[in-house]
C-alpha positions in Angstrom: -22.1 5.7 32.0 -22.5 2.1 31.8 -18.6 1.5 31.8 -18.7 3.4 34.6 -21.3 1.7 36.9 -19.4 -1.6 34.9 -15.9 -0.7 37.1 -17.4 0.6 40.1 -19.5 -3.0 40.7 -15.8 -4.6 39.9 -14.3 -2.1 42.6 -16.8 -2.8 45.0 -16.9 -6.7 44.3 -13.1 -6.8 45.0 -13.4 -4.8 48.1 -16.4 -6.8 49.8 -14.6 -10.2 49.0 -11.5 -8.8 50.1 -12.4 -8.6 53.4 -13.6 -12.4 53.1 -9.7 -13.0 52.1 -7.2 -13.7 54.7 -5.7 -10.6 56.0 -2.0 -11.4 54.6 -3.7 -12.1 51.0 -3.4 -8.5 49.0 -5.3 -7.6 46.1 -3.1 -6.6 43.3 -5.0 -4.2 40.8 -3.1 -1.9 38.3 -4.3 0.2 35.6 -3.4 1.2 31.6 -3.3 3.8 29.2 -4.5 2.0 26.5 -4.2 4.9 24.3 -0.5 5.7 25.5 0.5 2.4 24.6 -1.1 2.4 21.2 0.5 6.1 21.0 4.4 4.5 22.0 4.5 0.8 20.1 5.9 -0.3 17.3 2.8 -2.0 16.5 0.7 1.0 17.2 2.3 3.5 15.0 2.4 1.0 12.3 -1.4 0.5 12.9 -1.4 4.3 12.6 0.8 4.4 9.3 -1.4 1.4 7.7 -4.8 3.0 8.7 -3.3 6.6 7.3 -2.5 5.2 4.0 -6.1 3.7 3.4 -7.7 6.9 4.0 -5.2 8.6 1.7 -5.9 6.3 -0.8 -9.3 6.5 0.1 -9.2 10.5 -0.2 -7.5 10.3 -3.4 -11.0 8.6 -5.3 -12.9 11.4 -3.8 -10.8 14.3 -4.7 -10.8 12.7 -8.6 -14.7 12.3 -8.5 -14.7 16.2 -6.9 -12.5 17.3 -9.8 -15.1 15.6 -12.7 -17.8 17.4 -11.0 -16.3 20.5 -11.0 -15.1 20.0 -15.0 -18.8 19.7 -15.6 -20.1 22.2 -13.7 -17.6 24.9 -15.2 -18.6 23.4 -18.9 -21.7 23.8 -18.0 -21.5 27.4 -16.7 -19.2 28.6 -19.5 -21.3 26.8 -22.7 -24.6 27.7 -20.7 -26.1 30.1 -22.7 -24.9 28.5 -25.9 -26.5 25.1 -25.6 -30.0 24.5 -26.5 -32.4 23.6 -23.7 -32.5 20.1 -24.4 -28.4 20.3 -24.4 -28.8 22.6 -21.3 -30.7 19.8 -19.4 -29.1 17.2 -20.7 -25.9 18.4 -19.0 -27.5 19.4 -16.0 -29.0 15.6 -15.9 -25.5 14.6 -16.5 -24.2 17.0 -13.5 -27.1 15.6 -11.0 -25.8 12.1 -11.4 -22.3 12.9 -11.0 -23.2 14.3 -7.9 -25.1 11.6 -6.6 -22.6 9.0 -7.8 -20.4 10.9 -5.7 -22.2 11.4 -2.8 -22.9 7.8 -2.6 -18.9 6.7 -3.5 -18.2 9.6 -0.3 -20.3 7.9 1.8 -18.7 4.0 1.2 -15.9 5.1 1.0 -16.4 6.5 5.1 -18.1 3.7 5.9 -15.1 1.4 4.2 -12.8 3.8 6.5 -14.5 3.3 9.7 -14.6 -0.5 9.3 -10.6 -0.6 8.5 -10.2 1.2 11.7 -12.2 -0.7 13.7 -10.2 -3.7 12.6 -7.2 -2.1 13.1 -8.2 -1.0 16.5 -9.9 -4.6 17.3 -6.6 -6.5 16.4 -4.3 -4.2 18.1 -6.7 -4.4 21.4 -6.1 -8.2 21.1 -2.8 -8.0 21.1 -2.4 -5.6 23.5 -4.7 -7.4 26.2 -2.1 -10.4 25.3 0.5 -8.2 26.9 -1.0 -7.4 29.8 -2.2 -10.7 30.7 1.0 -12.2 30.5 2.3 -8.6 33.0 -0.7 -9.6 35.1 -0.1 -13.5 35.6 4.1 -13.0 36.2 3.5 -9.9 39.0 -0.2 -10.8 40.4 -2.7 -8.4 39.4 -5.9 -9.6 39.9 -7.5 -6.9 37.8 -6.3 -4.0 35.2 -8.4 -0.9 33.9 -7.9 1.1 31.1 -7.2 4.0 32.4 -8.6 6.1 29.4 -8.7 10.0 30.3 -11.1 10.7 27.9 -13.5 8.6 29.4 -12.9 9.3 33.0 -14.0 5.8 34.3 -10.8 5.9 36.7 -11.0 9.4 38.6 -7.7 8.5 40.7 -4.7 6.1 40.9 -1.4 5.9 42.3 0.8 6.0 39.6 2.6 3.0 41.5 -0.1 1.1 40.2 0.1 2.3 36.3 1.8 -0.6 34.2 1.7 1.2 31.4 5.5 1.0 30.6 5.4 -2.6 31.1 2.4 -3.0 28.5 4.5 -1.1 26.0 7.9 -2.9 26.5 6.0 -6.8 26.7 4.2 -5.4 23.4 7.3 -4.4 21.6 9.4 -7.1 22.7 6.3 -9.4 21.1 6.3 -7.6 18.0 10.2 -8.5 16.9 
């Protein structure tokens, strides 16, 4: 909502001093697909593989801790009735702080996850604005969107003004 009321004050700021301009001075504004481009470059899908292979790593500590729980839990199902109840509650002590060892581990480990993406997604945002500043000084755009369709901030545009294509070529040619 914000973003939205965010683009339509840009939109109406360029259109009120654009009639202060001269009449043969144009307004050149163009829009991205942010998520396209990170979808299409080399530097996204790396992103993507790099991000992928901490959460698999990631995953992998939580499926070991899973598979102790459940080693404990069956022991304690199948010697059950043959322990004591001191042994009984002993293991069942020993189960409870498994459990909330794990739980805690689960929940750094997201929060670990979340962080790495948000730096993944932060740096490759850098980059990418890079791009499209250099696409907006060489052909004259005096603003670009993120045209994100998720979001809906940009109900219509011409696709003449989409520079996607651009954004992903200038970023790949950056990244060889």
């Amino acid at each position: 909502m914000v973003r939205r009321i965010i683009i339509m004050f840009i939109a109406l700021f360029f259109a009120f001093t654009g009639q202060a301009l001269r009449a043969e001075e144009t307004i050149k504004i163009g829009y991205v697909n942010a998520i396209k481009i990170f979808d299409s470059t080399k530097m996204g899908k790396k992103s993507k593989a790099v991000l992928e292979d901490y959460i698999s790593a990631r995953q992998k500590l939580v499926n070991q801790e899973e598979e102790e729980l459940k080693k404990i839990e069956e022991e304690l199902t199948r010697q059950g009735s043959l322990l004591t109840p001191d042994a009984k509650r002993e293991k069942e002590t020993q189960l409870q702080k498994k459990l909330a060892q794990y739980q805690k581990k689960a929940v750094d480990l997201n929060k670990e996850i979340q962080d790495k993406k948000s730096e993944i997604i932060k740096d490759f945002n850098r980059t990418m604005e890079e791009a499209v500043k250099k696409i907006a000084e060489k052909e004259g755009y005096k603003l670009v969107l993120d045209h994100n369709p998720d979001i809906g901030t940009i109900v219509y545009a011409a696709s003449s003004m989409d520079i996607t294509a651009k954004a992903i070529e200038e970023l790949d040619k950056s990244q060889k």
